[in-house]
Steps between C-alpha positions, in 0.01 A plus 500: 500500500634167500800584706244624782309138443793331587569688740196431697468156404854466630374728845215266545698185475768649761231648749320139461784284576603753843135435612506155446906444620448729825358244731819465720469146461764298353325234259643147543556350140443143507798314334349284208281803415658441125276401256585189355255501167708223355393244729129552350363300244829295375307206377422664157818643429519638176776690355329801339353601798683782708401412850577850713490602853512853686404576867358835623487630831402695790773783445340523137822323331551239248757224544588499137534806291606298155276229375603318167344288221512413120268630259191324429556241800242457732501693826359365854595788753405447879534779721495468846384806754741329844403802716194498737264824403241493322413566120299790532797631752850361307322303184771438236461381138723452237433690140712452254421793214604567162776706364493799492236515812564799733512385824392773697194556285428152510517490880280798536238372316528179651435693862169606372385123435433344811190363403725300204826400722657778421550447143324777291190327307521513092890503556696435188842546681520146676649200378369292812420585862453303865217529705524698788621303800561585885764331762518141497337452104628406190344544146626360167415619142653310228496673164733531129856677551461822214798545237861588619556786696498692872135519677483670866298318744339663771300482813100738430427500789500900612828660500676158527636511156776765612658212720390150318594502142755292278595408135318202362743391227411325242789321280 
């Protein structure tokens, strides 16, 4: 059973990004679309805070697919959506969820919350989440780094997590 949820999660993410990738016209990507979060907010610098960047796109991608910090520090991550569609068309979100979290079961219950940003309501599985955001936004959450260890990261948005997903290490 969960082999043949993974298997159409995986189907629906592949079918989604042909339909949105077959519109035999080549994208121009602007060239300072990086995401420079360090520029924000310098003027209170403070040591234990992990200030963290990541930028989503159009061809459902994340530019990072590590992101590290130290246990207990303080975590500001900004992500940034540089593509052009919408959020209810491409929306893209960053959850970071607890060990031990299945992915795929995680993402298919996410597809069923719409209403909630695609994050399943009464969730215990999430350390901290972005909002939803569409081309050209940027959201930040800010929240404590968890103990030691390897936490995935993904995109909720439907079938996006079989494309945008990463380790969130914590040292």
């Amino acid at each position: 059973m969960k082999t043949y949820l993974n298997f159409r999660i995986v189907l629906v993410a592949l079918v989604s990004l042909t339909f949105f990738n077959c519109g035999g016209k080549e994208e121009k990507k602007e060239e300072n679309s990086i995401y420079d979060y360090k520029k924000e907010d310098t003027s209170k610098k403070d040591s234990n805070v992990a200030v963290l960047g990541i930028v989503a796109d159009d061809n459902m991608q994340f530019d990072k697919k590590e992101l590290r910090v130290k246990a207990g520090q303080k975590v500001k991550l900004t992500l940034k959506h540089s593509g052009k569609m919408a959020a209810n068309i491409m929306g893209h979100n960053i959850v970071i969820l607890k060990q031990g979290t299945d992915k795929a079961a995680f993402a298919a219950k996410a597809a069923t919350a719409r209403d909630n940003g695609y994050i399943p309501e009464g969730t215990d599985q999430v350390i901290a989440y972005t909002k939803m955001i569409g081309g050209g936004q940027i959201t930040t959450v800010e929240f404590e780094a968890p103990e030691a260890g390897e936490y995935d990261f993904i995109c909720s948005f439907p079938a996006h997590f079989a494309l945008m997903q990463g380790k969130f290490i914590v040292e």
